[in-house]
C-alpha positions in Angstrom: 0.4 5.0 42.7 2.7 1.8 42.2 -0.2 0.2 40.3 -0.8 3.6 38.1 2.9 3.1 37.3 2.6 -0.6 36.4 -0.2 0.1 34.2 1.2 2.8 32.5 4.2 1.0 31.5 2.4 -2.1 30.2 0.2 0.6 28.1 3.7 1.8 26.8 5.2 -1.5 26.1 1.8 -3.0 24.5 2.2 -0.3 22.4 5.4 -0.7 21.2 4.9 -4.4 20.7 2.1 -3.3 18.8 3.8 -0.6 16.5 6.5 -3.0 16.0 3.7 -5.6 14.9 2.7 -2.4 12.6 5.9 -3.2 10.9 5.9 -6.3 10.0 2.2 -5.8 8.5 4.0 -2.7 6.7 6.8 -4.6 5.4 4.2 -7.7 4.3 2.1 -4.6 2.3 4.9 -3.2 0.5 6.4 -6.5 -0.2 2.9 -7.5 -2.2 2.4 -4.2 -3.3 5.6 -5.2 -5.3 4.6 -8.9 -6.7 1.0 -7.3 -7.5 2.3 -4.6 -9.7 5.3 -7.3 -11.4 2.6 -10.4 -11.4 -0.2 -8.4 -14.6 3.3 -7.9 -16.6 3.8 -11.5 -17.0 1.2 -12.0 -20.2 3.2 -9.0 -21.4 6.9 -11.0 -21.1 5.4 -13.8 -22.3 3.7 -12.3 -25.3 7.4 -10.1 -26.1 9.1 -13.8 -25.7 6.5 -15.3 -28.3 7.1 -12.0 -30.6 10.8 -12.3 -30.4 11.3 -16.4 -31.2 9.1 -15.6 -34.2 11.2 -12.8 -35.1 14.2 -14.8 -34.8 13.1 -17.7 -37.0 12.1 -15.9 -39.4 15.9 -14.3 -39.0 16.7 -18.0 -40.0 14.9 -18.1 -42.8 16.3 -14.8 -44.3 19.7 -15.9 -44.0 19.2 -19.5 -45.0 18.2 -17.6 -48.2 21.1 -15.2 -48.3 24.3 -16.4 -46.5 26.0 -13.5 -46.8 24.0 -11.6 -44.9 26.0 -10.9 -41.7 23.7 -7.9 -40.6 21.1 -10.7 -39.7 23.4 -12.8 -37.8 23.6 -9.6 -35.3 20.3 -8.9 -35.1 19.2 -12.9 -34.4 21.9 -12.5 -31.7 20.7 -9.6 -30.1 17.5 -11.2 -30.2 18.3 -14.2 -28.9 20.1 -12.1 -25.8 16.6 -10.4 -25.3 14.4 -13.5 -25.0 17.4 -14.3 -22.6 16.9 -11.6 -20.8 13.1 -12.0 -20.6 12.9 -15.8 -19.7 15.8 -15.0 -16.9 12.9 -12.2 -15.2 10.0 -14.6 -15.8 12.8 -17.2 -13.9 13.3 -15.2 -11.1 10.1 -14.3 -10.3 9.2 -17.7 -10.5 11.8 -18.7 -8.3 10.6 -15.6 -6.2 6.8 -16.9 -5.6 8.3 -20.7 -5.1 10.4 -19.4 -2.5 8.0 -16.7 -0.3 6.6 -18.0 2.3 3.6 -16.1 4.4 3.7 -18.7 6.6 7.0 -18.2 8.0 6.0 -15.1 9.5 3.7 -16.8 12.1 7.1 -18.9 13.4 9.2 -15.4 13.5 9.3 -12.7 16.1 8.7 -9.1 15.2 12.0 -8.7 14.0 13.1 -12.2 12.7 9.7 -11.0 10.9 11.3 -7.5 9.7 14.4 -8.9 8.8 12.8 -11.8 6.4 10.2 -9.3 4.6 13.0 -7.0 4.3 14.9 -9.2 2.3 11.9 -10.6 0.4 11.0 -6.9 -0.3 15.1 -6.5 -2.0 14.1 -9.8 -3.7 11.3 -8.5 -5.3 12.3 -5.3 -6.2 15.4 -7.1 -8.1 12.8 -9.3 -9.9 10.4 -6.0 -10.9 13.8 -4.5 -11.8 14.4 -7.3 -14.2 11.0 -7.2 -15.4 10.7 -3.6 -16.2 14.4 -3.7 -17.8 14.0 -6.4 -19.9 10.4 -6.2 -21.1 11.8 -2.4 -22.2 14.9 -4.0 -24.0 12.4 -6.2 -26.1 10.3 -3.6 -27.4 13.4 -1.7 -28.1 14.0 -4.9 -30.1 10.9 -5.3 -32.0 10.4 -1.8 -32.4 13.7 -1.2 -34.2 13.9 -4.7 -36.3 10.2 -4.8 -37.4 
């Protein structure tokens, strides 16, 4: 009977080592599920980027021809903001891959594991916020100041 007992609780505690393994795999998944939907957008940010500096110089070149124009002065600003906002995304998620390490997850316990995919995961999620919001502001941009 003691024996039955003994083996029944190391079935119960494998298991819950193993769920809490489950976890950390979860957390890895979700956390690369992220950088793999972000990671295809960055031809896209970099394209917007190219389409805005063009759009700016030629901004330049209208009011090098017409000083008075303060309209274009606005609109070189705004977007000179947006290629801002779009190098700042394509920073952080540079910054983001630079800084990930799989390979910490091998030193880590279950939950030192948890806790530092579940702040990669925030990470991420910031930078796919950034990317979304800013690749949205530049076609906003283009589309209005064709």
């Amino acid at each position: 009977m003691r024996n039955a007992q003994a083996i029944a609780f190391s079935l119960l505690l494998l298991a819950g080592c193993q769920s809490g393994g489950n976890n950390a795999e979860k957390l890895e998944m979700e956390v690369m599920k992220v950088h793999d939907e972000v990671m295809p957008r960055m031809d896209e940010l970099m394209d917007l980027k190219s389409q805005i500096s063009t759009r700016i110089s030629r901004l330049d070149s209208l009011a090098a021809a017409s000083p008075s124009a303060s309209s274009l002065d606005s609109l070189k600003q705004d977007g000179i903001a947006t290629n801002q906002a779009l190098a700042e995304a394509d920073s952080l998620m540079m910054t983001w891959m630079n800084q990930y390490n799989p390979d910490t997850l091998k030193v880590l316990d279950e939950a030192g594991a948890v806790s530092y995919l579940s702040r990669e995961k925030e990470k991420i999620g910031r930078v796919k916020e950034k990317f979304s919001s800013s690749i949205e502001r530049a076609k906003k941009y283009l589309q209005s100041n064709p």
